[in-house]
C-alpha positions as a Markdown table, in Angstrom:
| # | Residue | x | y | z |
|---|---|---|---|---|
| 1 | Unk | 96.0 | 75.9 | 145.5 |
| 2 | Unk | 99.4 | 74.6 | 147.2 |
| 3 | Unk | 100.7 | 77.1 | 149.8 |
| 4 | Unk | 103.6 | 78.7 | 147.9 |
| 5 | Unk | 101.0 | 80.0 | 145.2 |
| 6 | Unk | 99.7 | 82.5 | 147.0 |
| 7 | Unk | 99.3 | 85.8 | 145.9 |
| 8 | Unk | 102.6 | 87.4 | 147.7 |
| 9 | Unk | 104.6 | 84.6 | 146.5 |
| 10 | Unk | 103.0 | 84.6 | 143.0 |
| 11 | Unk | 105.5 | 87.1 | 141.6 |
| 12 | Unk | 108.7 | 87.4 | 143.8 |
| 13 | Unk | 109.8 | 91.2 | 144.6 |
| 14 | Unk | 106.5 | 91.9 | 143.1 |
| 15 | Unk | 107.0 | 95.8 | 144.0 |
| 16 | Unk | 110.5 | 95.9 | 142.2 |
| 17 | Unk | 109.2 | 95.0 | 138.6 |
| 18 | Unk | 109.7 | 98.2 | 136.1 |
| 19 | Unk | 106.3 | 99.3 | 134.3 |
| 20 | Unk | 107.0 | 97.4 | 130.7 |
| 21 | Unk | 107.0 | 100.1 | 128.8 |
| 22 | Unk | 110.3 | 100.8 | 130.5 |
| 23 | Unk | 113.3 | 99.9 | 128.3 |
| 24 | Unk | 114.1 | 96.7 | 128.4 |
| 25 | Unk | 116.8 | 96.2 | 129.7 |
| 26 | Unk | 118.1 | 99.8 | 130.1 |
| 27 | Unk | 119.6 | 100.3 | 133.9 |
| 28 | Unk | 116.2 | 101.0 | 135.6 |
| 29 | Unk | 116.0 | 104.5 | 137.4 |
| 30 | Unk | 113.0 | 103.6 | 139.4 |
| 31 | Unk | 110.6 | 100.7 | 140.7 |
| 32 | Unk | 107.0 | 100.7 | 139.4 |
| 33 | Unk | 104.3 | 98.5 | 141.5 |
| 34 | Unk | 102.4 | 96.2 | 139.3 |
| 35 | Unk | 99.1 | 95.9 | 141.3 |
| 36 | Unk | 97.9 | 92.4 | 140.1 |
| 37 | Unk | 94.3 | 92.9 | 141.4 |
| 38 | Unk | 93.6 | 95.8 | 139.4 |
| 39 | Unk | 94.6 | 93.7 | 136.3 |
| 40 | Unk | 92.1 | 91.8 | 133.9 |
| 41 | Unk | 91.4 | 88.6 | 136.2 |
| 42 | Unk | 93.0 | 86.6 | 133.4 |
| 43 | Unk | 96.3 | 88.3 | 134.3 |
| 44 | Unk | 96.2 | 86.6 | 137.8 |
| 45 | Unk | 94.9 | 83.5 | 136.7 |
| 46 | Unk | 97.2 | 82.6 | 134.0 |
| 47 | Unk | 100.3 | 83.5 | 136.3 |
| 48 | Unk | 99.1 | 80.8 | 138.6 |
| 49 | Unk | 98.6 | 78.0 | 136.3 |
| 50 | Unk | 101.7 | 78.6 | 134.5 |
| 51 | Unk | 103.5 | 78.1 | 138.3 |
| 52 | Unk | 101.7 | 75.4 | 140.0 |
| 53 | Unk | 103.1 | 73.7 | 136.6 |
| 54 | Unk | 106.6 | 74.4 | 137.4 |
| 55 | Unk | 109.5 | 73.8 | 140.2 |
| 56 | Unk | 110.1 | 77.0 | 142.3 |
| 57 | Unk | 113.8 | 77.2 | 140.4 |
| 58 | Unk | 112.0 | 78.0 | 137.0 |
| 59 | Unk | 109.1 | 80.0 | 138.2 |
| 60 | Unk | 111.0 | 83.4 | 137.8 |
| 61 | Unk | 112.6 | 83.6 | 134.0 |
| 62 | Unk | 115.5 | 85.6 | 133.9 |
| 63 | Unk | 115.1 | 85.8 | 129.7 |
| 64 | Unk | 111.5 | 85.5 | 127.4 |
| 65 | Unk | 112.6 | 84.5 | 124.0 |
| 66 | Unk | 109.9 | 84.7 | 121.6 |
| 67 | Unk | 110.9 | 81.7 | 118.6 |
| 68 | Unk | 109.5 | 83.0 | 115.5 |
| 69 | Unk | 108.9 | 80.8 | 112.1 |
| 70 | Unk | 111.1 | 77.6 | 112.1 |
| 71 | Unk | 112.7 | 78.9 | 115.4 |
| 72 | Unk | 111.6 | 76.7 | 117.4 |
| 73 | Unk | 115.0 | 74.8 | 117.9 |
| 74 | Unk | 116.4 | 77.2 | 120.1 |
| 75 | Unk | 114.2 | 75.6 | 123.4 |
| 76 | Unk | 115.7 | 72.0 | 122.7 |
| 77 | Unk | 118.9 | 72.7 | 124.2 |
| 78 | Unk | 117.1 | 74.2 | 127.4 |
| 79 | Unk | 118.7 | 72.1 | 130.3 |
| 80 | Unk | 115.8 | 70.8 | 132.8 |
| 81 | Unk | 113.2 | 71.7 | 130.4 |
| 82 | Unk | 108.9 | 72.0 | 131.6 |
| 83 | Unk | 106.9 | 73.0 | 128.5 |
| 84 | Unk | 103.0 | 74.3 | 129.6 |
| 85 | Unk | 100.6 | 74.7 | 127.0 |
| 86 | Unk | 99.1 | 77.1 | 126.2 |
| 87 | Unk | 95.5 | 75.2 | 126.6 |
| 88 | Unk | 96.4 | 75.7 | 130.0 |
| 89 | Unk | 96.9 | 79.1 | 130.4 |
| 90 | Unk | 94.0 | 81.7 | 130.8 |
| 91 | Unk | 94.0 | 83.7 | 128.3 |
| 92 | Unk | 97.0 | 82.0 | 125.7 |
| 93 | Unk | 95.3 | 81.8 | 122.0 |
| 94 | Unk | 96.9 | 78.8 | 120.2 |
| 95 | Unk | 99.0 | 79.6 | 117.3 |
| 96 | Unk | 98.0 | 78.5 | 113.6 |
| 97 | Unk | 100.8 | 79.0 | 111.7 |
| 98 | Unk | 103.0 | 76.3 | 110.4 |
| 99 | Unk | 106.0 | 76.4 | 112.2 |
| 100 | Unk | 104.5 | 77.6 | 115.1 |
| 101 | Unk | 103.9 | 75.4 | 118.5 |
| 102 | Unk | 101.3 | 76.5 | 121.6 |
| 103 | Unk | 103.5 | 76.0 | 124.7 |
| 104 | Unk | 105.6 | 78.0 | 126.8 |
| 105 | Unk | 109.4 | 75.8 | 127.5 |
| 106 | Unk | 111.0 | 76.4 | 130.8 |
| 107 | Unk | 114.6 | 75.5 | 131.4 |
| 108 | Unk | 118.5 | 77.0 | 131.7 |
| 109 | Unk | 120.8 | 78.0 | 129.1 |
| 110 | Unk | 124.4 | 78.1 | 128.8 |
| 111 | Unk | 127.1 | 77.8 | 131.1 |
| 112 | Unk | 126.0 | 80.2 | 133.7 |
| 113 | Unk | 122.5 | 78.2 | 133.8 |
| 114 | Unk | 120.1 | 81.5 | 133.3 |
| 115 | Unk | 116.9 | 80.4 | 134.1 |
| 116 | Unk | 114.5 | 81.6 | 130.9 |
| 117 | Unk | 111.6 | 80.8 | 128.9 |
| 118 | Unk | 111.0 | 80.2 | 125.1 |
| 119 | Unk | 107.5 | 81.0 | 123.4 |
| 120 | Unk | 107.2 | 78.3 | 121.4 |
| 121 | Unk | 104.8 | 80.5 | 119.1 |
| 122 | Unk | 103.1 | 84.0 | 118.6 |
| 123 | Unk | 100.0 | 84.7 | 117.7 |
| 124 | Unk | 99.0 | 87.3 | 115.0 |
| 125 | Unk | 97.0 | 89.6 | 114.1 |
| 126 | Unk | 96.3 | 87.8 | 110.4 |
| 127 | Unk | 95.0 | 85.0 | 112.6 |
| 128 | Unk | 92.1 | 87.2 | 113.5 |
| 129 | Unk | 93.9 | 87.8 | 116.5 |
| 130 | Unk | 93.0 | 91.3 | 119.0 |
| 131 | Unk | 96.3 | 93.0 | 118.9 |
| 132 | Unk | 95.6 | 93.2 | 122.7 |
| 133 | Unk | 95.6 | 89.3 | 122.7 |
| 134 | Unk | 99.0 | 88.9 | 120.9 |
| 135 | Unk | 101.2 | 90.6 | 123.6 |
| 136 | Unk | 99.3 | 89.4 | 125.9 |
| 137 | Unk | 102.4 | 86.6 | 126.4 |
| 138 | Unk | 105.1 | 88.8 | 126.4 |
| 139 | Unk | 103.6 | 90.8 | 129.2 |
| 140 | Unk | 102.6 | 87.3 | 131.0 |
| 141 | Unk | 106.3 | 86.3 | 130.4 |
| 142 | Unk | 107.3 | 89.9 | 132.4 |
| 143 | Unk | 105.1 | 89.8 | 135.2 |
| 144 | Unk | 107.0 | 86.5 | 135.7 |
| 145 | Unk | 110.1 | 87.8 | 136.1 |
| 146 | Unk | 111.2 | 88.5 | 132.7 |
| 147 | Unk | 114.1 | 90.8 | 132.7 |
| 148 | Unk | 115.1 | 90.9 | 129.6 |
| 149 | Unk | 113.1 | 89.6 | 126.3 |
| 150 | Unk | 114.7 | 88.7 | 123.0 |
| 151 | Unk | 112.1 | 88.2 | 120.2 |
| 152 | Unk | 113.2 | 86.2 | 116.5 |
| 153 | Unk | 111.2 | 86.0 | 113.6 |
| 154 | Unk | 111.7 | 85.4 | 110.0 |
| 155 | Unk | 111.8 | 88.4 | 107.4 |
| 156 | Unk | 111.8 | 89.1 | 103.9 |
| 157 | Unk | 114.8 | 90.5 | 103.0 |
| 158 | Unk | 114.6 | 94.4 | 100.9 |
| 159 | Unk | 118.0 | 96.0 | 100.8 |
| 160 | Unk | 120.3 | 93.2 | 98.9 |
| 161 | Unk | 123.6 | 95.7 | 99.6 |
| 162 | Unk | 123.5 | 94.7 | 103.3 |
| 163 | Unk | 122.0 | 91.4 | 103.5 |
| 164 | Unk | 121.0 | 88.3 | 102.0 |
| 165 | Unk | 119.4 | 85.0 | 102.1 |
| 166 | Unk | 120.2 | 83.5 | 105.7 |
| 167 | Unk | 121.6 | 86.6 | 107.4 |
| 168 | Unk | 120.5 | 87.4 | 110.8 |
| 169 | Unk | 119.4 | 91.1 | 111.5 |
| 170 | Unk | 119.3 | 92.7 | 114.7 |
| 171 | Unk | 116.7 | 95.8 | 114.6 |
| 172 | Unk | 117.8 | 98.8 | 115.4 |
| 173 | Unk | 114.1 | 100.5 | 114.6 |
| 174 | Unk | 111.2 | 99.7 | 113.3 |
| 175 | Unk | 108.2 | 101.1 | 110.5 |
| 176 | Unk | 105.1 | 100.1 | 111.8 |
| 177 | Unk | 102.5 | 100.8 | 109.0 |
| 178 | Unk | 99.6 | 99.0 | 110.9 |
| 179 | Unk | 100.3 | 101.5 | 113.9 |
| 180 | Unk | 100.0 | 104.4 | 111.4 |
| 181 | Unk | 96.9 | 103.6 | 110.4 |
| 182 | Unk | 94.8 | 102.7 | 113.7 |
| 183 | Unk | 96.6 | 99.2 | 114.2 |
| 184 | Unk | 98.6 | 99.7 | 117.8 |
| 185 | Unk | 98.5 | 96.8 | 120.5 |
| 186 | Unk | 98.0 | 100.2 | 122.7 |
| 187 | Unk | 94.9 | 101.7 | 121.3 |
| 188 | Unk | 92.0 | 101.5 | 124.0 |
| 189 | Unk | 91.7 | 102.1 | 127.8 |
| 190 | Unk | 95.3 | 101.9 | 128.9 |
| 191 | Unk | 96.5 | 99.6 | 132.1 |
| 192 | Unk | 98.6 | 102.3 | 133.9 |
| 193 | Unk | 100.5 | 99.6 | 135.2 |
| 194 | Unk | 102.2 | 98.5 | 132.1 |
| 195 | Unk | 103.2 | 102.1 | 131.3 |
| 196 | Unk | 102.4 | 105.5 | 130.4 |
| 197 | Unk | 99.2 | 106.4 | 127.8 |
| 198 | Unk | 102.3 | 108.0 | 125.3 |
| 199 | Unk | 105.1 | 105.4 | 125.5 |
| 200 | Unk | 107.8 | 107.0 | 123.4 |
| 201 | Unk | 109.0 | 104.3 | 120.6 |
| 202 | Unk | 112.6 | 106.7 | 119.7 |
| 203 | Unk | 114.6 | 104.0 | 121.6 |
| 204 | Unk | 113.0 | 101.0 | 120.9 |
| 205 | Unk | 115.5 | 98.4 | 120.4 |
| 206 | Unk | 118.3 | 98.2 | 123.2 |
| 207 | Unk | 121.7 | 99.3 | 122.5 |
| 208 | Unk | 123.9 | 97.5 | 125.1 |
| 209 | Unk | 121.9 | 93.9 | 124.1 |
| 210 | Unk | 122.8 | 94.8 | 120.3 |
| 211 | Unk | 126.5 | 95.2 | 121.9 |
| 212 | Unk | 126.6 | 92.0 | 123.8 |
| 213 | Unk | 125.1 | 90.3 | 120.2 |
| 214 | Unk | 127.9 | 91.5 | 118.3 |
| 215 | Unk | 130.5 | 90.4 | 121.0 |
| 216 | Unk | 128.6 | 86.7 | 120.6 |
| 217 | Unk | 128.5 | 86.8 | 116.3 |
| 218 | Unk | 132.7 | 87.6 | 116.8 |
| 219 | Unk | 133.2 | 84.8 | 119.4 |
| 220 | Unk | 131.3 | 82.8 | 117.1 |
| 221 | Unk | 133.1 | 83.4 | 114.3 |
| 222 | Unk | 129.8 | 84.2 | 112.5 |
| 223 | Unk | 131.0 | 87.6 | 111.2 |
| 224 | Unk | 134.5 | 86.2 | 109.3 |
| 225 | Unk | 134.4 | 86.8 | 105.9 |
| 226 | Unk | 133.6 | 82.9 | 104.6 |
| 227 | Unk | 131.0 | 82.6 | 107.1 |
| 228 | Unk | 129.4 | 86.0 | 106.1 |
| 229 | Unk | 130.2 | 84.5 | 102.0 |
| 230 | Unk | 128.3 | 81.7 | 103.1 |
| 231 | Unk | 125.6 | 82.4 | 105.3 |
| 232 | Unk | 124.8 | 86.6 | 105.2 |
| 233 | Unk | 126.7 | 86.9 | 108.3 |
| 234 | Unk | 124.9 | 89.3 | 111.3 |
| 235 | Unk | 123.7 | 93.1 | 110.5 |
| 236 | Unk | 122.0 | 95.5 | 112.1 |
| 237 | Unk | 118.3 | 96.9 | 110.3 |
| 238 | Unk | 115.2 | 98.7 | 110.3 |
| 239 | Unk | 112.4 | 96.0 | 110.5 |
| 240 | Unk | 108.8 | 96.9 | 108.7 |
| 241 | Unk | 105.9 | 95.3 | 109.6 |
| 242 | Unk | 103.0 | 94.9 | 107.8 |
| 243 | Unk | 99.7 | 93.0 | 108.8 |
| 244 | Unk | 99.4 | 90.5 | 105.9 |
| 245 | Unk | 98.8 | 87.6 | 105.4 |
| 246 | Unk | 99.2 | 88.4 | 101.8 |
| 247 | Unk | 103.0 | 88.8 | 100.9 |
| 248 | Unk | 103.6 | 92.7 | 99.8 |
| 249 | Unk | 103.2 | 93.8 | 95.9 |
| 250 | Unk | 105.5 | 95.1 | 93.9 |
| 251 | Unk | 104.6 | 98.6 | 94.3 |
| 252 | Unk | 104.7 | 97.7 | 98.4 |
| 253 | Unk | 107.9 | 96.5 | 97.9 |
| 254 | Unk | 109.3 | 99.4 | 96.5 |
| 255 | Unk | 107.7 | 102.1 | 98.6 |
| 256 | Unk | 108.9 | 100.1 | 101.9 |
| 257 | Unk | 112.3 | 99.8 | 100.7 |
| 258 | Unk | 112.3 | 103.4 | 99.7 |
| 259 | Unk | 110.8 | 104.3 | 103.3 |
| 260 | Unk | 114.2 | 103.1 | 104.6 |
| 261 | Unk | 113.8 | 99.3 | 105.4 |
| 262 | Unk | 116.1 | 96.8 | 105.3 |
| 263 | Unk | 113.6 | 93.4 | 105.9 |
| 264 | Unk | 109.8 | 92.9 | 106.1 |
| 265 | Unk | 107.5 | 90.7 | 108.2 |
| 266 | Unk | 103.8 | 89.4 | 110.0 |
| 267 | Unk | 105.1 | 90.0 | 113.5 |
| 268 | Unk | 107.2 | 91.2 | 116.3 |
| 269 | Unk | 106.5 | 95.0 | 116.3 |
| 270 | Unk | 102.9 | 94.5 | 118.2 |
| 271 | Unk | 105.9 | 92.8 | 121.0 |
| 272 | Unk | 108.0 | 95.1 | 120.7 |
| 273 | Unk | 105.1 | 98.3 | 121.4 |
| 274 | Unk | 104.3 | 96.3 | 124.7 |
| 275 | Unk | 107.9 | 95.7 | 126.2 |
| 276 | Unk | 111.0 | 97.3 | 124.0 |
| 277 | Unk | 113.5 | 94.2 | 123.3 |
| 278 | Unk | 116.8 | 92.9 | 121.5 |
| 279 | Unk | 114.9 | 91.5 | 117.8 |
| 280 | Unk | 116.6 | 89.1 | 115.7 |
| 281 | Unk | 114.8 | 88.8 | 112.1 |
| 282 | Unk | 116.3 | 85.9 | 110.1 |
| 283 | Unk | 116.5 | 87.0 | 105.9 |
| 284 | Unk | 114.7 | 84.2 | 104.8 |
| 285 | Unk | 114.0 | 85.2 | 101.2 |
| 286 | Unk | 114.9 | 88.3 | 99.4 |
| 287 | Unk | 112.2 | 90.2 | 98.1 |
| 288 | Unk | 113.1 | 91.4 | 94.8 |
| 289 | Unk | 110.5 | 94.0 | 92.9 |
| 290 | Unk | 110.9 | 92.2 | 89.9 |
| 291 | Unk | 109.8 | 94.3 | 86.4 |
| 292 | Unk | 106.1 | 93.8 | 85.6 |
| 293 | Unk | 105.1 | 91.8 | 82.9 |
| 294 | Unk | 103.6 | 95.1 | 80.8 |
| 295 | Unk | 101.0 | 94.2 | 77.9 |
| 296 | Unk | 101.2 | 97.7 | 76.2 |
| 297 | Unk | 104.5 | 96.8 | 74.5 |
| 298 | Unk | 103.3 | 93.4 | 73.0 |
| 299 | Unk | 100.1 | 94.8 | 71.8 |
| 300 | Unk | 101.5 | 97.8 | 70.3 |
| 301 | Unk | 104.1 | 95.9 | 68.3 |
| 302 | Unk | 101.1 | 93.1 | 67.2 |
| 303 | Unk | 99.5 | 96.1 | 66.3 |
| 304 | Unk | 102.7 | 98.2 | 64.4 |
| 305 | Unk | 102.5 | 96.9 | 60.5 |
| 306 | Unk | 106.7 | 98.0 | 61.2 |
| 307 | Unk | 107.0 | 94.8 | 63.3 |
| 308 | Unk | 104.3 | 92.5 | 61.7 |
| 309 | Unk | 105.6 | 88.8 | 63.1 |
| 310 | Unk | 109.2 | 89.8 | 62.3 |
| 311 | Unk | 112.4 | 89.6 | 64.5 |
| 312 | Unk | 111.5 | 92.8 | 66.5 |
| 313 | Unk | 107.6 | 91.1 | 67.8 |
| 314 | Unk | 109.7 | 88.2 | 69.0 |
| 315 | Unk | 112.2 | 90.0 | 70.9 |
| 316 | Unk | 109.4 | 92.1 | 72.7 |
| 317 | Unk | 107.7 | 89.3 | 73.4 |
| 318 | Unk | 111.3 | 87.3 | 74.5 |
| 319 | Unk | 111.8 | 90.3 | 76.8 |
| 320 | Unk | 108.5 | 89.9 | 78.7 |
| 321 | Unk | 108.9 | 86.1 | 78.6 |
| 322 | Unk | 112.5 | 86.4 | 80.8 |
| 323 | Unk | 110.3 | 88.5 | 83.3 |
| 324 | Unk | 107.8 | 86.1 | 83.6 |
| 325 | Unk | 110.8 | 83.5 | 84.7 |
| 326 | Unk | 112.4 | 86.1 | 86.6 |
| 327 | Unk | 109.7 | 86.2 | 88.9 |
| 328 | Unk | 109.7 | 84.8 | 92.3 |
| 329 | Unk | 106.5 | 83.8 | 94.4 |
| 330 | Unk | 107.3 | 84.0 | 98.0 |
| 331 | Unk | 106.1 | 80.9 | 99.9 |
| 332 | Unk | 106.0 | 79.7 | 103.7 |
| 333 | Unk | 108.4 | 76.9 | 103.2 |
| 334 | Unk | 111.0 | 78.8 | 101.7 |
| 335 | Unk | 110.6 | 80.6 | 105.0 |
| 336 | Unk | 111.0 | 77.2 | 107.1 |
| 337 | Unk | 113.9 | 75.6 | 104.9 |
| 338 | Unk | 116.3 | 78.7 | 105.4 |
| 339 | Unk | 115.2 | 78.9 | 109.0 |
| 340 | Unk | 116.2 | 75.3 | 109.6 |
| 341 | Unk | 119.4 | 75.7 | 108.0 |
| 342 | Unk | 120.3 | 78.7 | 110.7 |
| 343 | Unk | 118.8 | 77.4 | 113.2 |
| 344 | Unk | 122.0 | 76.2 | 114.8 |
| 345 | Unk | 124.0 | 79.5 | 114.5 |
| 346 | Unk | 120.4 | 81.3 | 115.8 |
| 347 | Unk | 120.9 | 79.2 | 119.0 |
| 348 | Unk | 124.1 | 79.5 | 119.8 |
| 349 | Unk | 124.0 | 83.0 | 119.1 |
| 350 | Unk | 121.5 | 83.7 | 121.4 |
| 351 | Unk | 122.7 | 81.2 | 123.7 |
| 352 | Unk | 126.5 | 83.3 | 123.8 |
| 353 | Unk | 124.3 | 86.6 | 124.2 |
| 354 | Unk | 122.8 | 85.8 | 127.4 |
| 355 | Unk | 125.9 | 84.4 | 128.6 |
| 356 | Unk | 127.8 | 87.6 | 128.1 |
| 357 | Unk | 125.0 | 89.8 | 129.2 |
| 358 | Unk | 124.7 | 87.7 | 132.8 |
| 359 | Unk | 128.6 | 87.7 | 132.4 |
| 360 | Unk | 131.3 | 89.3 | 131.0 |
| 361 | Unk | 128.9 | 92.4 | 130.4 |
| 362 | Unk | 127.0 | 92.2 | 133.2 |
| 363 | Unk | 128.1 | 96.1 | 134.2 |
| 364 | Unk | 126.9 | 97.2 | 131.0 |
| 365 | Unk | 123.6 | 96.1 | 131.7 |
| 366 | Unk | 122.8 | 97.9 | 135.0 |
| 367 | Unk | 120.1 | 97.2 | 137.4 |
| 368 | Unk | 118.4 | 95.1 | 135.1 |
| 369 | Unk | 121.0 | 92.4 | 135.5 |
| 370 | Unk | 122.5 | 92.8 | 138.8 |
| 371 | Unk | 118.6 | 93.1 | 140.7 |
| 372 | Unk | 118.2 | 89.3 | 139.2 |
């Protein structure tokens, strides 16, 4: 193992990382130790192949950015870039979703060069995936330095009167079905080091990264009224997440909607439980509880000797015809077509964001920010 591996200089300022279960970025109002050894051996292991792979000036990510479906764009512009694979990290599953790479990319971004790190895709729990396993890189990605993470994924859109196709939605809270019913990343002996046994989740998504998004979307002009016409523009939403893989029912669709959320996915939440983030979830289809195709009507009126095979039996049967072609199947390219066609504002977006919150904002962002 080369000298500057060792286990002091593994993690720099090792006794000033925050527990991550600490807001993230929230000013920080006190230090936490992370004691490595008493860790899963994995933990230790992993950090040091992912270094040895890298030069010293990338070895401490300011910024994780988790790229969700057809995201993956947003580490080509890294300046300087070092992708590691996940094959050769202990402990990294390797993603099987389309759209989805296995590599951690290492470079700087924007003017200021931040120093960050793109997860060039997540696993999930569909995948057959422990829950454990899929935040396992996000708290990887913090033990090596990781200030701040920003996760993006790609969401079915259920409130058409705030969003549409293509807009991008930053979470301001999430429903977590699977964690209602027994499926929580947390559930098991807990690791004291990464936070409390009873993390509260009322503050989940960080307020003064929301702030330094919107500055971005208004810079960018991505929040003028053409570019909203045209694209969905930027909104702010509760995210649900739901374990699929099967895209929701009707009846799903409704009661989620109804529960008070605004987009729908696979992912992101388990993240989110582990180390509370700024989440962008790109609208990539709406999903539209269409009327069901009912049988009782056409049987009844075959059966009714007032209809017989006159006009009325053809306009019940024309009515449950135009359902049938109103339906909509969601599908995983639809997913990856919108995706690439945002891609570009999704960068640069994220790109201004870190800027400003390294810059301009700086202040705003306490500790968290100024101890980097």
């Amino acid at each position: 193992m080369p000298s500057d591996l060792s286990q002091d200089a593994l993690v720099p300022d090792l006794s000033a990382l925050p527990r991550l279960a600490d807001p993230l970025p929230s000013p920080l109002h006190s230090s936490h130790p992370i004691d490595i050894a008493r860790l899963p051996g994995s933990y230790y292991s992993a950090l040091v192949a992912i270094r040895e792979r890298l030069p010293k000036e990338l070895r401490t990510p300011k910024v994780a950015i988790v790229c969700g479906s057809g995201l993956q764009g947003l580490a080509e512009v890294l300046k300087d870039r070092v992708l590691v694979s996940y094959s050769d990290i202990d402990g990294f599953g390797e993603s099987t979703v389309r759209g989805h790479q296995s590599a951690l990319a290492f470079g700087f971004l924007g003017k200021n060069r931040t120093p960050v790190v793109c997860q060039l895709g997540r696993l999930h729990a569909y995948e057959g995936h422990k829950l454990e396993d899929v935040v396992y890189p996000i708290r990887i990605l913090r033990l090596l330095g990781a200030s701040i993470a920003i996760l993006t994924n790609a969401a079915g859109g259920l409130n058409s009167s705030l969003l549409k196709v293509g807009s991008i939605v930053a979470l301001v809270d999430h429903i977590s079905l699977p964690s209602l019913t027994s499926m929580n990343p947390l559930i098991g002996s807990n690791k004291d080091q990464f936070g409390p046994r009873f993390p509260p989740m009322s503050d989940a998504y960080d307020y003064p990264l929301r702030l330094s998004l919107f500055r971005a979307a208004h810079e960018l002009g991505l929040l003028e009224e053409a570019k909203v016409e045209e694209t969905g523009g930027v909104v702010e939403g509760v995210y649900a997440w739901v374990a699929g893989p099967t895209y929701e029912t009707r009846a799903e669709q409704r009661f989620l909607k109804a529960a008070g959320a605004d987009v729908v996915g696979m992912s992101t939440v388990p993240e989110v439980i582990a180390a509370r983030v700024l989440t962008l979830s790109l609208c990539t289809n709406m999903v539209v509880a269409t009327p069901y195709r009912l049988a009782a009507p056409v049987a009844k009126a075959e059966n009714d000797p007032a209809f017989g095979a006159n006009e009325g039996l053809q306009r019940v049967r024309t009515a449950v015809g135009e359902v049938l072609q109103k339906e909509e199947v969601a599908n995983h390219q639809e997913v990856l077509d919108v995706s690439a066609r945002r891609a570009d504002d999704m960068r640069t977006l994220v790109e201004r964001t870190i800027e400003r919150v390294f810059g301009e904002d700086a202040e705003e962002h306490g500790d968290i920010v100024l101890r980097n």
